[in-house]
C-alpha angles and dihedrals in degrees: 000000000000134000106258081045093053089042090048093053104041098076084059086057093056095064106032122172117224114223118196139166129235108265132155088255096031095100096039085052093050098050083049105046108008116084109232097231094061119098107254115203117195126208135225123236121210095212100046103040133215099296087086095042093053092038088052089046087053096051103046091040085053083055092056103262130136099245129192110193108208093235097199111203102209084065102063114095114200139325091275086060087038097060086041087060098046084046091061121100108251094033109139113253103205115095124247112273088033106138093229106109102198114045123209123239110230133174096253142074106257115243089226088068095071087050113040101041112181087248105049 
């Protein structure tokens, strides 16, 4: 790598996001290792669901962390289901094509949900 690559992709390094994914010891391991004031992304399994991935999110943003839950659309069933994920605590509560690119978790369900449902 050269110089002005190296110098173009260490600011990246200074700020890096954790992603993790929703295992028994995975919140035990990110209060341990992961400072609290880095960003922590949370992926979606497609065997388990989203059930872990929102419950995770809930748990470390209860910890203080700034969580992204990995909201895969293919498993979401259906807008029922929909409506049952934004009402979660820790849901994000920017709407989708904000330029924003790390939303914030909050305690509340998000207006935009009501208006913009998966199957319009």
């Amino acid at each position: 790598m050269t110089r002005g690559k190296l110098a173009q992709v260490a600011p990246l390094l200074r700020r890096p996001r954790y992603e993790v994914f929703p295992a028994a010891s995975t919140e035990e391991a990110v209060l341990e290792w992961v400072p609290s004031d880095l960003p922590v992304t949370v992926t979606a399994s497609p065997a388990k669901g989203l059930g872990p991935t929102l419950d995770l999110t809930e748990k470390l943003a209860a910890r203080g962390y700034r969580v992204i839950p990995h909201l895969s659309a293919r498993l979401v069933r259906d807008n029922a289901h929909l409506a049952e994920i934004v009402a979660r605590p820790g849901t994000p509560t920017r709407p989708p094509g904000s330029s924003t690119a790390h939303w914030p978790c909050s305690t509340g369900s998000p207006r935009w949900a009501a208006r913009s449902p998966a199957w319009a």
